[in-house]
C-alpha positions in Angstrom: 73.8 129.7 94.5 76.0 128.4 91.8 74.8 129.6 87.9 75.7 126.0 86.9 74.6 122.0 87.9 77.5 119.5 87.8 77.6 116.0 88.0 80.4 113.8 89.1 80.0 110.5 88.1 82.7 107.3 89.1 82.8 104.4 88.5 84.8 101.7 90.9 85.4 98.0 91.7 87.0 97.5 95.1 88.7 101.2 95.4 88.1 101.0 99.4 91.9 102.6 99.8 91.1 105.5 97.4 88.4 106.6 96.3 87.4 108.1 99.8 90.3 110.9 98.9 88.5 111.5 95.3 85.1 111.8 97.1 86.6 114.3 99.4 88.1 116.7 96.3 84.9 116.4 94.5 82.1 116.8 96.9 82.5 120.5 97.6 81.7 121.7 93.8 79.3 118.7 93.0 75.8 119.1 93.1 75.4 115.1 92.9 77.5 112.7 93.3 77.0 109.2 91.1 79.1 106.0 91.3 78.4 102.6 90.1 80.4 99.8 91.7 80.7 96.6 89.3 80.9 94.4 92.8 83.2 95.1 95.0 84.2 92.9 98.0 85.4 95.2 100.5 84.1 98.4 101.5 83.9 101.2 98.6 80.0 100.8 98.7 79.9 101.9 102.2 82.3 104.8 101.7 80.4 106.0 98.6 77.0 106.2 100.7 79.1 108.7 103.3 79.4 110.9 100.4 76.1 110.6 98.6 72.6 108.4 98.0 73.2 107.5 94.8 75.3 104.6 94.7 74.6 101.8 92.4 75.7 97.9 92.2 76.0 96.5 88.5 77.3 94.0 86.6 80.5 94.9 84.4 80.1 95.3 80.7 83.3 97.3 80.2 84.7 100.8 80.6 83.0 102.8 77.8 79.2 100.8 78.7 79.9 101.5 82.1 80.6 105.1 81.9 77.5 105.5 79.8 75.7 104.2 82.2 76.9 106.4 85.0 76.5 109.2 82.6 72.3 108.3 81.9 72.3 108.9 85.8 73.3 112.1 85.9 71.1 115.3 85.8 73.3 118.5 86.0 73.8 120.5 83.4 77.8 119.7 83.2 79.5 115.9 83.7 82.8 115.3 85.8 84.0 112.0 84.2 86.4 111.2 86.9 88.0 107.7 88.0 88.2 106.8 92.1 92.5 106.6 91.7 91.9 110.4 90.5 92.4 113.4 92.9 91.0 117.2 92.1 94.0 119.7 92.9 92.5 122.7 95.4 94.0 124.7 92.5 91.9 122.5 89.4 88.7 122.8 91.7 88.7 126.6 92.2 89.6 126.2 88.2 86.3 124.3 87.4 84.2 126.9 89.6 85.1 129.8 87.8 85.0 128.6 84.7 81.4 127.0 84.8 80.4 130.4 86.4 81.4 132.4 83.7 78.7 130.5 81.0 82.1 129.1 79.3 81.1 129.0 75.4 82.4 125.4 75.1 81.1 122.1 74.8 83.9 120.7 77.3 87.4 120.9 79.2 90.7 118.8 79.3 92.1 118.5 82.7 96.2 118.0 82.7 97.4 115.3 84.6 99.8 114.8 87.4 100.1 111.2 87.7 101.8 110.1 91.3 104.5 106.7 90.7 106.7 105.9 93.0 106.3 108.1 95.6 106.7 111.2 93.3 104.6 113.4 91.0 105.8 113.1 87.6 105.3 116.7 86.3 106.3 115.1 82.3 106.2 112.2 80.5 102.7 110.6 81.4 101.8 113.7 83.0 102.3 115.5 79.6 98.7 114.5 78.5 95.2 116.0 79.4 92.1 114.0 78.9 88.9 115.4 78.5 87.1 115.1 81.3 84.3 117.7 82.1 81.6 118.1 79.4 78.0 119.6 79.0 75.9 116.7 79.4 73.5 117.6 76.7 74.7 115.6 73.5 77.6 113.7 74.9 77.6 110.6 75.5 80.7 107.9 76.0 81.9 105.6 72.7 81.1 101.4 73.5 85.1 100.9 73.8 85.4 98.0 76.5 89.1 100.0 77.2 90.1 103.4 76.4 86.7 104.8 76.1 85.9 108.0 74.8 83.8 111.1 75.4 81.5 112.2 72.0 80.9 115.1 72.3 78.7 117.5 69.7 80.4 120.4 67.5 81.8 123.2 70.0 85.1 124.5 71.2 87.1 122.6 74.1 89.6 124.0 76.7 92.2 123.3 78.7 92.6 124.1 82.3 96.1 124.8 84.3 95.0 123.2 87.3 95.9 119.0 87.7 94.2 116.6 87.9 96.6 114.2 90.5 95.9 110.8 89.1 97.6 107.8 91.7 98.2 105.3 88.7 99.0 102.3 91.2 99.2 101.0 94.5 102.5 99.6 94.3 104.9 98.1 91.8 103.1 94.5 91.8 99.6 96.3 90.9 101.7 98.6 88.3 102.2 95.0 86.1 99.0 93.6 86.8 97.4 97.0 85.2 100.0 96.7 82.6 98.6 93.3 81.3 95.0 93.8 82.0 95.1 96.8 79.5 97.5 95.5 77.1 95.1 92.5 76.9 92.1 94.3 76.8 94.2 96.6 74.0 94.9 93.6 72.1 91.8 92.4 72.0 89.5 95.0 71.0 92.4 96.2 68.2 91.0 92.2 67.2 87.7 93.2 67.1 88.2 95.7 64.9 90.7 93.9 62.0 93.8 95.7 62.8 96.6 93.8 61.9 99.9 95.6 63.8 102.6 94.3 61.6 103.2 91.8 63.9 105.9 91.5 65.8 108.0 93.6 64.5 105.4 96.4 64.6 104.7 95.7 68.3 108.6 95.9 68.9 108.8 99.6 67.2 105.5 101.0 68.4 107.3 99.7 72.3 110.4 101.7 71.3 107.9 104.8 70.1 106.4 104.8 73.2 109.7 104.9 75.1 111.2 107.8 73.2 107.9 110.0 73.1 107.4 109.5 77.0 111.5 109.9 78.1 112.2 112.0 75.0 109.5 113.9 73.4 107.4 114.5 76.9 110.3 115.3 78.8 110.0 112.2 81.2 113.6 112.1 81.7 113.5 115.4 83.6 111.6 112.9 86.7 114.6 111.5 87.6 114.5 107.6 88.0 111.1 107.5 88.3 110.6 108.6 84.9 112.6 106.0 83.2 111.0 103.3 85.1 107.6 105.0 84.0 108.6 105.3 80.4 110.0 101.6 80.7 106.6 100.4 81.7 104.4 101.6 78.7 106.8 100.6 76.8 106.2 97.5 77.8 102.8 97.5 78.1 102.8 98.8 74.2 104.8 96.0 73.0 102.8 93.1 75.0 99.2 94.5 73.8 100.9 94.3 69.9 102.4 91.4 70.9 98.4 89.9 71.8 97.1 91.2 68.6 99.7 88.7 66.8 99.4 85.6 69.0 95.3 86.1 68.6 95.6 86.4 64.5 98.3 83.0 64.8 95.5 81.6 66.9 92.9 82.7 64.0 95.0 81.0 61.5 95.4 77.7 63.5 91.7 77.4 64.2 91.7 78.1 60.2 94.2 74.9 59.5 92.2 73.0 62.1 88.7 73.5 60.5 89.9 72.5 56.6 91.7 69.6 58.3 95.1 70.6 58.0 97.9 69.3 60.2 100.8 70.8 61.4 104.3 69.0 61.1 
């Protein structure tokens, strides 16, 4: 009998094509299993119940909310935060059993990724980072971002494992640029929410040209081949449209502005 509890919570919307292969990398170090589906229409709902009982249908009230709601689910005495397009390597699930085992003195552990794009693991670049994913539950507890949420934790030291964490970023080039402009959006609109300003357009044209060079350049992104520059080209892109947003919704601010103290526009 394991020394340690761990959760695994998820959190999908129609994920029927993958989140069967997270479920299957998970299940055999989990001690529950949670997922909250936000509605989906075709079958995640009934592949989540082959896994485990505690499957919930919710409402949507954005990524950071929705994780905190999985998280108020869970019981164990550690949190897997991981999304249904993620995968556990064998090697990053033998990892996360030793580890908890040993009584780790740390409040958490970042998880490298390996994210899969067209039809190749990208071992730089994107796959450079490693978010924090596992966490004592005790004391954490997920920020109210609607995108780009993150884990609170308390005061304690936080690792990072060797093993990866295979994330399949899209389904194919068309869902790549949906995703693109559903984040950018949601980028744009909560750096609204908070009075950031971006420097307008030529801000969002240099942080796009940042992004490119610390992806290709300063991640080593170029060493995966074509791939890499089309990854590297992508959030790029994805930086310069969610600047771009912030500016057209402050020129949308202004005219509303004009509009209210009557003020017409040649």
């Amino acid at each position: 009998m394991n020394p340690y509890s761990l959760s695994v919570i998820i959190i999908a919307k129609n994920e029927a094509d993958r989140i069967e292969r997270c479920l299957k990398s998970v299940a055999p170090i989990a001690d529950e299993i949670i997922v909250l589906d936000s509605g989906s229409v075709d079958q995640t709902v009934d592949i989540a119940r082959r896994y485990t009982d505690k499957v919930y249908v919710t409402d949507w009230p954005g990524y950071g909310p929705q994780k905190q709601r999985a998280l108020e689910k869970a019981a164990g005495e550690w949190v897997l935060s991981i999304d249904a397009d993620e995968v556990l390597s064998p090697e990053l699930r033998d990892e996360i059993k030793v580890a908890l085992a040993g009584n780790p003195p740390v409040v958490g552990f970042k998880l490298p990724w390996a994210v899969i794009a067209f039809g190749r693991v990208l071992k730089h670049g994107r796959s450079g980072r490693a978010p924090l994913r596992l966490f004592k539950r005790s004391g954490s507890r997920f920020s109210n971002d609607q995108v780009h949420e993150r884990i609170l934790l308390p005061s304690g030291k936080i690792r990072k494992l060797k093993g990866r964490l295979f994330h399949y970023t899209h389904r194919d080039f068309a869902h790549y640029l949906e995703k693109n402009r559903q984040y950018a959006w949601l980028g744009a609109q909560k750096r609204f929410a908070a009075g950031k300003k971006g420097f307008g357009l030529t801000g969002a044209s240099m942080r796009a040209l940042w992004t490119f060079f610390l992806i290709y350049i300063i991640r080593l992104g170029f060493l995966d081949g074509r791939p890499g520059f089309l990854t590297a080209v992508m959030y790029s892109q994805g930086s310069f449209n969610k600047y771009a947003g912030l500016w057209a919704l402050h020129q949308e601010e202004k005219d509303k502005e004009k509009r209210n103290l009557g003020i017409q526009e040649p």
